[in-house]
VOTIKE-922299 format. One line per 8 residues: number of its first residue (from 1); their letters; for each residue z, x, y of C-alpha. Coordinates in Angstrom, 3 decimals, decimal comma, always signed. Each point is the difference from the previous one (the first is absolute). Last residue first. Layout:
<rs>
NUM	A	Z X Y | ...
</rs>
This chain:
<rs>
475	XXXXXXXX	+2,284 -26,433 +24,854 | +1,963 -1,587 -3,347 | -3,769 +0,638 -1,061 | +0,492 +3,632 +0,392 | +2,887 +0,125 -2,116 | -2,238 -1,737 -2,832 | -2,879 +2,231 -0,018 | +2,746 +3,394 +0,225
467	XXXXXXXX	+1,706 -1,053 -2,750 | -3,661 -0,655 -2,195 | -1,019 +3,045 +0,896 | +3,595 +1,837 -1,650 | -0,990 -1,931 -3,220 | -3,572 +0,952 -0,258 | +1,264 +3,807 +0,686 | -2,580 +1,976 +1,869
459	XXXXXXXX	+2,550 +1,592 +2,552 | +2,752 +0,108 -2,766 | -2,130 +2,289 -1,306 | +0,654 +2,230 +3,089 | +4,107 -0,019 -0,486 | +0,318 +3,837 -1,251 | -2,788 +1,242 +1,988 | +2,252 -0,601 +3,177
451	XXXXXXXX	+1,667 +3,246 -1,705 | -2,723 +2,483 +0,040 | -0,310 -1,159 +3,879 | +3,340 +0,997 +0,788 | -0,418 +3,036 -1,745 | -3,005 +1,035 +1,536 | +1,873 -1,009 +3,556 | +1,618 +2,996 -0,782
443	XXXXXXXX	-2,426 +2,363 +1,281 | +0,296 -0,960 +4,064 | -2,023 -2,055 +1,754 | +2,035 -2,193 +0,799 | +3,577 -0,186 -0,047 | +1,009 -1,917 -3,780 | +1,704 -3,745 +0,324 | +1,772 -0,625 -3,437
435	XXXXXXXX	-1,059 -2,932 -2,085 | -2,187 +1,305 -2,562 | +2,163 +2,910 -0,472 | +3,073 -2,304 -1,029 | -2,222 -2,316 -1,160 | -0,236 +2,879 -3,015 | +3,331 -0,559 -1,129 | +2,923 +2,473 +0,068
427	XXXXXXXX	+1,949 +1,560 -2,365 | +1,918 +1,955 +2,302 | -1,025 +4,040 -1,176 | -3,123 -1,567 -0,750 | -0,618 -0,879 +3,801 | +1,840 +2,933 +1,602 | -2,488 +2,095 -2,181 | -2,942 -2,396 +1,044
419	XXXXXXXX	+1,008 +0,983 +3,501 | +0,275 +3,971 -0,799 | -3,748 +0,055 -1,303 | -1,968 +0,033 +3,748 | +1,756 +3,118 +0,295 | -1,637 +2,029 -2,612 | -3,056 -2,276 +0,412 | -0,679 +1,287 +3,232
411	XXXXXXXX	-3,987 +0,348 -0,665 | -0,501 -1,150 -3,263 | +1,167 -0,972 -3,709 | +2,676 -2,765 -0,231 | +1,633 -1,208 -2,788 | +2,242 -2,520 -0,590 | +2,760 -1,089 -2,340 | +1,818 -3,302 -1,225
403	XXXXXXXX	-0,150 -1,994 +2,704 | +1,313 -3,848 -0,598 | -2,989 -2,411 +0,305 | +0,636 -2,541 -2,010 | -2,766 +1,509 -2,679 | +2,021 +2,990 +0,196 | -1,162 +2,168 +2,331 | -1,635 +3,972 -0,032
395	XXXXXXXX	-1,875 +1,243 +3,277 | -2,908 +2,150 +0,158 | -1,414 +1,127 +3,502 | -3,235 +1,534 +1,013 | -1,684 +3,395 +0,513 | -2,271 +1,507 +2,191 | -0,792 -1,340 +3,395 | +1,376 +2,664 +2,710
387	XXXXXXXX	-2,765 -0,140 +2,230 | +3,252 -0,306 +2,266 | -1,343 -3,172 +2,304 | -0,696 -1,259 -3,539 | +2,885 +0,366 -1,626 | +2,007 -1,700 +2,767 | -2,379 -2,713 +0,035 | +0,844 -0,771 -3,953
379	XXXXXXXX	-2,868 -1,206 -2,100 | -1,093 +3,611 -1,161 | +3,823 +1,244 -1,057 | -0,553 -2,930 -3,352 | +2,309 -3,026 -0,660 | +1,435 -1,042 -3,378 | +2,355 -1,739 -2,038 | +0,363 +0,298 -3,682
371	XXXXXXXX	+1,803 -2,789 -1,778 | +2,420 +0,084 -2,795 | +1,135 -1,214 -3,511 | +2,482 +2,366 -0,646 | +0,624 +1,521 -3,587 | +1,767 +3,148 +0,742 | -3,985 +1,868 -0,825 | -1,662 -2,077 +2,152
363	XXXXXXXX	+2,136 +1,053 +3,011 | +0,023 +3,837 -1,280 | -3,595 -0,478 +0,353 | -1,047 -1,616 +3,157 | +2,639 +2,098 +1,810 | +3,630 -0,763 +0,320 | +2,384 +0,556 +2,550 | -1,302 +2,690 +2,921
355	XXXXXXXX	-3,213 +2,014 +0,607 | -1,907 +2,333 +2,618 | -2,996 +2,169 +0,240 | -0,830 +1,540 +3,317 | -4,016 +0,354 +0,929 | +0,056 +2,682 +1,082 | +2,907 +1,343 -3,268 | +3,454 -0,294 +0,865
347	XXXXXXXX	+1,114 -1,638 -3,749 | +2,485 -2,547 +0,729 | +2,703 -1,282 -1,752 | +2,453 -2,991 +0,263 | +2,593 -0,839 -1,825 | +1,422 -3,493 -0,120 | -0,355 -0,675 -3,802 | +1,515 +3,412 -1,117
339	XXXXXXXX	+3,532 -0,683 -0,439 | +3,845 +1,364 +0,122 | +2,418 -2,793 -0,519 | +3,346 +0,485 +2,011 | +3,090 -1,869 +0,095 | +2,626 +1,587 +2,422 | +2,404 +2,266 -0,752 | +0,439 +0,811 +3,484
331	XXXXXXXX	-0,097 +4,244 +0,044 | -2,164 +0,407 -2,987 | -1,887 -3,327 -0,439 | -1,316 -0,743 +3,812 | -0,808 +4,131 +0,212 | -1,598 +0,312 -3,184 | -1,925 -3,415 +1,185 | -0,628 +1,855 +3,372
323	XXXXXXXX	-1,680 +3,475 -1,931 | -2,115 -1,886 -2,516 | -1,503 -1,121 +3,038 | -0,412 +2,898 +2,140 | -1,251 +1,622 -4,076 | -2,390 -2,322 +0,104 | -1,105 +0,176 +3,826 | -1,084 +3,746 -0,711
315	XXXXXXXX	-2,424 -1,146 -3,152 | -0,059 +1,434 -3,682 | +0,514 -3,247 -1,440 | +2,602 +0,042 -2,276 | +1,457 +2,888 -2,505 | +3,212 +0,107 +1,221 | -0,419 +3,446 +1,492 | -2,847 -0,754 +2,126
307	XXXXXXXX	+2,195 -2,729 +2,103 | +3,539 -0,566 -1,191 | +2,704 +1,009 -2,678 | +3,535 -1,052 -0,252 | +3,159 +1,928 -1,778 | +3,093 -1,398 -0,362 | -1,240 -2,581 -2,637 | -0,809 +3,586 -2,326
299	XXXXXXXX	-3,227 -2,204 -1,967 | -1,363 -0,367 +3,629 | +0,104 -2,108 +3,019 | -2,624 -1,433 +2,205 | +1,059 -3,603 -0,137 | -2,083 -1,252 -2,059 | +0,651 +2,904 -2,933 | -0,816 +3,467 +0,283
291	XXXXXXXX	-1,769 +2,458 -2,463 | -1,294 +3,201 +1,842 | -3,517 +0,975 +0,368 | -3,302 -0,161 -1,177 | +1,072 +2,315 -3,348 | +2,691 -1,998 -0,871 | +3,628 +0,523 +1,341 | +3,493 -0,601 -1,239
283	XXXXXXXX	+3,028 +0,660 +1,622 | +2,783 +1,104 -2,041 | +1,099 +2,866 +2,560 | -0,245 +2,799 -1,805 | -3,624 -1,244 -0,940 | -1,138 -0,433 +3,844 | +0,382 +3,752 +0,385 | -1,515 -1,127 +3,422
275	XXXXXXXX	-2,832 +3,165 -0,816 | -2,814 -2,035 -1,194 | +0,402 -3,177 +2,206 | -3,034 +0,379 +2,664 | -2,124 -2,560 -0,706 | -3,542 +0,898 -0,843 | -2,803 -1,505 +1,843 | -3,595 -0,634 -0,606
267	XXXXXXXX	-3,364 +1,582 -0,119 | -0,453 +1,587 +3,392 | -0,770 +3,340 -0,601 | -2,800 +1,484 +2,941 | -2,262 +2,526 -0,831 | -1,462 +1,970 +2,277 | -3,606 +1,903 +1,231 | -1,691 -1,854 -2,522
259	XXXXXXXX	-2,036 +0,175 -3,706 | -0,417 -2,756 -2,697 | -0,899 +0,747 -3,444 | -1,888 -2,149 -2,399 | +0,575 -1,430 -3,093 | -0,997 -2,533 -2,220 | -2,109 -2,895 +0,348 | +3,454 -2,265 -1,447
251	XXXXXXXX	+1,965 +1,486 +2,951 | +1,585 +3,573 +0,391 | +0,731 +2,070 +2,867 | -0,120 +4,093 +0,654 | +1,918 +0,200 +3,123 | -0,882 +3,817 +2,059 | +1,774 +0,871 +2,818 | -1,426 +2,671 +2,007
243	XXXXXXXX	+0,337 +3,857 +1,063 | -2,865 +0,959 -2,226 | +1,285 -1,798 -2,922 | +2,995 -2,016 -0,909 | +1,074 -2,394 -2,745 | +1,148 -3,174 -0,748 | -0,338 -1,906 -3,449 | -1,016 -3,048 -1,767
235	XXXXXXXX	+0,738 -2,240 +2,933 | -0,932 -3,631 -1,164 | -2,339 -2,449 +1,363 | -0,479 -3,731 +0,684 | +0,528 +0,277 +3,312 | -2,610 +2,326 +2,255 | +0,608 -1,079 +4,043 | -2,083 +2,085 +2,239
227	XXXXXXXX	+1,126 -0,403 +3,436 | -2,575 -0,259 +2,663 | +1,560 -2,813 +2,262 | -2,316 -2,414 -1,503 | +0,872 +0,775 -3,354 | +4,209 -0,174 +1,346 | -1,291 -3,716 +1,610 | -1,386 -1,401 -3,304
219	XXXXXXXX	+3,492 +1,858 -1,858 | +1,901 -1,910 +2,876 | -2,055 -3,460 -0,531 | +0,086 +0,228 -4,212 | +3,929 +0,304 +0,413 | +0,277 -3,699 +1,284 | -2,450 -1,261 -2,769 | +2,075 +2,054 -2,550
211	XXXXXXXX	+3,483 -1,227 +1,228 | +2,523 +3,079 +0,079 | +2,094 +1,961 -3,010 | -3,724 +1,694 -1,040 | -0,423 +1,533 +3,552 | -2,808 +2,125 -1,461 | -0,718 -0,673 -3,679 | +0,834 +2,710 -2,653
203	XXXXXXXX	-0,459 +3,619 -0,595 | -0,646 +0,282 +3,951 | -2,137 +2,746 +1,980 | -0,315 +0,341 +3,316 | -2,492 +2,089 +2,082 | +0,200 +0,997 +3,579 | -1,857 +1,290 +1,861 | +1,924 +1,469 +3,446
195	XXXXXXXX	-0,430 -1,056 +3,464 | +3,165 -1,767 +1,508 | -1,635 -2,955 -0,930 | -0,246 +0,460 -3,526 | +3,897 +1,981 -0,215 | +1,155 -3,982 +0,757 | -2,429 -1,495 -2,255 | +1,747 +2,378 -2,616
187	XXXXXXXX	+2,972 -0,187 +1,258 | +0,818 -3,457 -0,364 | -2,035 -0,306 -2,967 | +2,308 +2,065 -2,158 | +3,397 -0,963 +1,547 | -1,310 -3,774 -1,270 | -0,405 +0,999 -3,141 | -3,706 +1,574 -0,837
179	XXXXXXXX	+1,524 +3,018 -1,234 | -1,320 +3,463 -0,837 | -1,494 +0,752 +3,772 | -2,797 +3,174 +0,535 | -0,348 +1,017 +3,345 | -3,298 +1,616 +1,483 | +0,048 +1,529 +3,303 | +3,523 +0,288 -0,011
171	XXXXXXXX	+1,162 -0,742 +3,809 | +2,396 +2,870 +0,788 | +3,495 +0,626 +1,190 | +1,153 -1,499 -3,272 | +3,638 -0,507 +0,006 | -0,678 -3,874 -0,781 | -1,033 +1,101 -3,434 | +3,142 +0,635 -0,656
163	XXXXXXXX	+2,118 -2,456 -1,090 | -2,410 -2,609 -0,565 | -1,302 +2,481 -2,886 | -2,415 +2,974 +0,021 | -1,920 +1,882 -2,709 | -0,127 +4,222 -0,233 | -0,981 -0,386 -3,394 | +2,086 +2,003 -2,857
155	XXXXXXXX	+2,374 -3,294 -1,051 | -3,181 -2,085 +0,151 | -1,765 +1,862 -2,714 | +0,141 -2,383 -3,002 | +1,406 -3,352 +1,197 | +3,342 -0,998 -0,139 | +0,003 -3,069 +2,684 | +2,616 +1,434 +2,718
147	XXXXXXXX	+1,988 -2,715 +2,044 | +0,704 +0,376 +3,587 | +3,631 -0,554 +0,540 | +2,707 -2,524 +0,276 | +2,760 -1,442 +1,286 | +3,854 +1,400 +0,327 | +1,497 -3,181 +0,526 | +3,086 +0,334 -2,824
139	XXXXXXXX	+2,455 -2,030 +2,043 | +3,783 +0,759 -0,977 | +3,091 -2,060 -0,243 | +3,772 +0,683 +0,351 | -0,643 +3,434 +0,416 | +1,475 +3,491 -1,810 | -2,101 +2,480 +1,597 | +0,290 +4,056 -0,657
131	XXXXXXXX	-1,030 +2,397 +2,203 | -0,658 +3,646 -0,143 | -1,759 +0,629 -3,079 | -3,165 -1,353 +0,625 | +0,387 -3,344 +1,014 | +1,716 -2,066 -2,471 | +0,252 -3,708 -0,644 | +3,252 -1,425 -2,138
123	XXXXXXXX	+0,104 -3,720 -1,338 | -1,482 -0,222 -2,885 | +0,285 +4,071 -0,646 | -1,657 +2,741 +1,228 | -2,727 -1,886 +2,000 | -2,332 +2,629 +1,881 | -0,846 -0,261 +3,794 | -2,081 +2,976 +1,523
115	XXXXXXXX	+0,917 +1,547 +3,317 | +0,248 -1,014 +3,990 | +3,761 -1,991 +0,236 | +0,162 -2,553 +2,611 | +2,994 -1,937 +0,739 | -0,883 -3,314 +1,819 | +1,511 -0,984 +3,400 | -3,104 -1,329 +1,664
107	XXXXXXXX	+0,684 +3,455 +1,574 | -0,556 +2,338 -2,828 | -3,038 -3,116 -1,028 | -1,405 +1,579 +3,374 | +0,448 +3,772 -0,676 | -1,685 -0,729 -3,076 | -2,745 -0,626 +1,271 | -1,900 -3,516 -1,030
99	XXXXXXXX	-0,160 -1,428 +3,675 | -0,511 +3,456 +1,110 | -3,711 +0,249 -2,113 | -1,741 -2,593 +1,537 | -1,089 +1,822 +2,638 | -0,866 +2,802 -1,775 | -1,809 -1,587 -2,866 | -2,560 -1,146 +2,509
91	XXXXXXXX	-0,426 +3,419 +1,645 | -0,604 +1,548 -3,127 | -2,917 -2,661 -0,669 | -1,008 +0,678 +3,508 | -0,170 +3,319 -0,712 | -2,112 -0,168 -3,449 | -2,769 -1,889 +2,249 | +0,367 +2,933 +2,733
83	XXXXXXXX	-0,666 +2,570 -2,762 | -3,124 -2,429 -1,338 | -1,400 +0,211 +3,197 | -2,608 -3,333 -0,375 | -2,969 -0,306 +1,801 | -1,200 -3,844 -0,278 | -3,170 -0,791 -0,462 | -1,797 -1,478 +3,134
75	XXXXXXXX	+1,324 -1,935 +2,433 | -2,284 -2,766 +1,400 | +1,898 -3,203 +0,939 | -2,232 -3,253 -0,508 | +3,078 -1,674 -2,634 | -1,994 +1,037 -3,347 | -0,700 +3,144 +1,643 | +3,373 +1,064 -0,175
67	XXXXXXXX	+0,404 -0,065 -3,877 | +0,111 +3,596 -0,360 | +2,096 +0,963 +2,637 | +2,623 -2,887 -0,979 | -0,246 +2,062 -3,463 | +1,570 +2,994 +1,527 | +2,538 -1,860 +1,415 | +0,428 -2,183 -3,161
59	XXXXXXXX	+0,715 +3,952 -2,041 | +2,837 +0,879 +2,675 | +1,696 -2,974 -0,686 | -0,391 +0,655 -3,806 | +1,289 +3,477 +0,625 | +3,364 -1,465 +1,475 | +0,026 -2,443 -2,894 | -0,088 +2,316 -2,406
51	XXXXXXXX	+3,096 +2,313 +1,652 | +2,234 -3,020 +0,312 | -0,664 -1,618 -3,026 | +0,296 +2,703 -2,691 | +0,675 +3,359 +0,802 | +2,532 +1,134 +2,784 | +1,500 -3,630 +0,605 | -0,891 -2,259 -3,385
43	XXXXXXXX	+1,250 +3,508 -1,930 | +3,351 +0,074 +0,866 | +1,191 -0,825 +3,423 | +2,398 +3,269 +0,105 | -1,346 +3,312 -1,801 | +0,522 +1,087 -3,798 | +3,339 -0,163 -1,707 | +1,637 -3,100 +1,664
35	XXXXXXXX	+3,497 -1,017 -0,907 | +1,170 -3,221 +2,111 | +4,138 +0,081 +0,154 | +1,202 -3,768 +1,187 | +3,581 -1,095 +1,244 | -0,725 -3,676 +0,788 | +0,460 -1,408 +3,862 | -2,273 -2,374 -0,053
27	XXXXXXXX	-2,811 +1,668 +1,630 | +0,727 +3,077 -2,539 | -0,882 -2,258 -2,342 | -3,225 -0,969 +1,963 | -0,942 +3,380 +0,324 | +0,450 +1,183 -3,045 | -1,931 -2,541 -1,792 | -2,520 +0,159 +2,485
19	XXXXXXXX	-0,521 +3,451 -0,449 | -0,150 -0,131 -3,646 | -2,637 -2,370 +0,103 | -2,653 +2,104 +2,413 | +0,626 +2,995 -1,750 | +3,726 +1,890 +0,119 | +0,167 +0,128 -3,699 | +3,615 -0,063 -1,793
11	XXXXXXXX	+2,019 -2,447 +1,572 | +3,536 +0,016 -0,634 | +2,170 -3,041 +0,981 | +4,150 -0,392 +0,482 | +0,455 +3,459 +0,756 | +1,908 +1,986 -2,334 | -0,903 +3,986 +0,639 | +1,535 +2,965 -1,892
3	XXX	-0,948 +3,120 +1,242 | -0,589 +2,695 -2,549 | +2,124 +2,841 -0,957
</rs>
């Protein structure tokens, strides 16, 4: 016989959303049972952000080495212990890895049950065949996976994904990357530095979802860097010989066949709602994810989805988000609306890449009449003193000024991107940047100054002279 739970909320998927589901119902006091199949922090914690972000640490310490002699240090090329680089990465994920064990969310209060989740019925989740749960409401945030593009001899190459290529105790000495995504170009300048070649190879445009001029200074910077960026081409077929990996690719010349050490998949994501028996449970899914409505939940009204699984940005803070207004409607019946205009994203390339709201083109394509404000790394002291002068800053307003999105491609600009998400988030108006006292030197005065743009024809204004003529006559 199998044991019958009824807790108030099951969350299937302990990833970065279904933990903070549990965890704040269990915060209030709600019975909660979270069903995870494969290990605790899902994949941001043992293969996505966490582990990526270690080895792109590791990569700016080996590049530090290479720039030295710009600041009158002489260091040489860095000598990198590839082992020791893996380490750190373990060491990383280690640290973090209690506040996502499942001996803490024990604690917190939450019932944890390791196994797969299946829906028998619309409101009936089995594990295996030993338990049984009969909730109130469940959270389908089981997130995603590496997608696999169906080309000819993939299946029979030895090729990696972001879940394991960060086992790799060696540097490849050349890597091969399908995908110029953001994941992509992330490790392939960070795999650069660490001393492999690396080669990738995109069917369409690198970066496509982000602002071309923006995206032009990262690939500018990747060519610099050494890595060979070939879009515009399609993977006819992979193969092997002598102990390599072989892509034969295809462009309007023709084909030719690249050959490397590795290859590296990185060509989108999957989410991971195959085996939910989402059918016995009348909730309907399309092939990007499942169907919700605003507020998260799907065609069985019992039964939310979040993060990966819903089919929205594939971004950690997305499915934190989609996680509280679960949380807000679920236990408080509060109104919730579920929306895209505030988020932020950042690709962690050197120089970072980061956006919020509406770029040039969505903007003109919702029928805005808008401005574009501007203000480049090189006139900010901060930049400077950092010979860190690539890039500039994009932002988005109405013609009265209210922000509408911003983009930011340089040093920092993963961080530097959070105040124009407060910004959106409120509606506010560009004076409110234009009037806000920035420490100097630090990055964001770039912002500040982007915004003073906003008011500079006034500066010229026949009108606005004539004010100033006849207030200085009053004396």
């Amino acid at each position: 016989m199998a044991d019958i739970l009824a807790p108030d909320i099951c969350v299937i998927g302990a990833g970065s959303g279904g933990l903070s589901v549990a965890a704040a119902a269990a915060a209030f006091g709600v019975p909660v049972v979270l069903v995870e199949r494969g290990k605790m922090g899902g994949d941001c914690l043992n293969y996505g952000c966490v582990p990526s972000k270690s080895l792109l640490a590791a990569a700016r310490h080996a590049m530090t080495f290479a720039r030295a002699a710009e600041f009158g240090i002489a260091a040489g090329p860095a000598r990198v212990d590839f082992s020791k680089v893996r380490d750190h990465v373990r060491r990383v994920i280690a640290s973090i890895a209690p506040a996502d064990s499942a001996e803490r969310f024990t604690g917190l209060g939450v019932r944890v049950i390791a196994g797969a989740a299946r829906f028998t019925d619309a409101g009936t989740v089995a594990v295996g065949d030993a338990v049984s749960i009969k909730a109130r409401r469940f959270v389908i945030a089981t997130g995603s996976a590496p997608e696999i593009p169906p080309i000819p001899g993939l299946a029979e190459a030895p090729y990696l994904t972001n879940e394991t290529i960060f086992d790799l105790a060696e540097c490849p000495a050349h890597l091969l990357v399908i995908g110029a995504g953001p994941i992509g170009l992330e490790l392939a300048q960070a795999y650069r530095a660490l001393g492999a070649a690396v080669t990738v190879v995109e069917v369409a445009t690198p970066l496509s979802k982000d602002d071309p001029e923006c995206v032009a200074v990262v690939l500018d910077q990747l060519g610099r860097d050494g890595v060979a960026i070939r879009s515009g081409i399609t993977v006819a077929r992979v193969g092997q010989a002598s102990g390599k990996v072989q892509l034969v690719v295809r462009n309007a010349d023709g084909e030719e066949t690249l050959e490397g050490s590795h290859l590296l998949v990185a060509a989108g994501r999957t989410p991971n709602i195959a085996d939910l028996g989402l059918a016995a449970a009348g909730i309907r899914a399309e092939p990007h994810g499942i169907v919700v409505d605003k507020r998260l939940r799907t065609s069985n009204k019992r039964v939310y989805a979040i993060g990966d699984a819903a089919g929205g940005p594939h971004f950690t803070h997305v499915a934190n988000y989609h996680a509280g207004l679960v949380i807000r409607h679920a236990l408080f019946r509060l109104p919730v609306r579920a929306s895209d205009d505030a988020i932020p994203r950042v690709t962690f390339t050197e120089p970072e890449l980061a956006h919020v709201g509406l770029g040039e083109a969505e903007a003109r394509r919702r029928g805005f009449h808008f401005r574009v404000l501007r203000w480049p790394y090189h006139e900010n002291d901060r930049a400077q003193a950092e010979r860190a002068t690539q890039g500039h800053i994009k932002v988005i307003t109405t013609r009265r000024g209210r922000i509408l999105g911003a983009t930011i491609v340089g040093r920092n600009a993963g961080e530097l991107i959070a105040t124009w998400a407060l910004a959106i988030g409120q509606r506010l108006n560009i004076r409110a940047f234009a009037g806000t006292v920035v420490a100097y030197p630090t990055l964001a005065e770039i912002g500040k100054r982007a915004a003073i743009t906003q008011f500079a024809a006034g500066l010229t204004s026949p009108m606005v002279r004539r004010i100033i003529s006849w207030l200085r006559r009053l004396g």
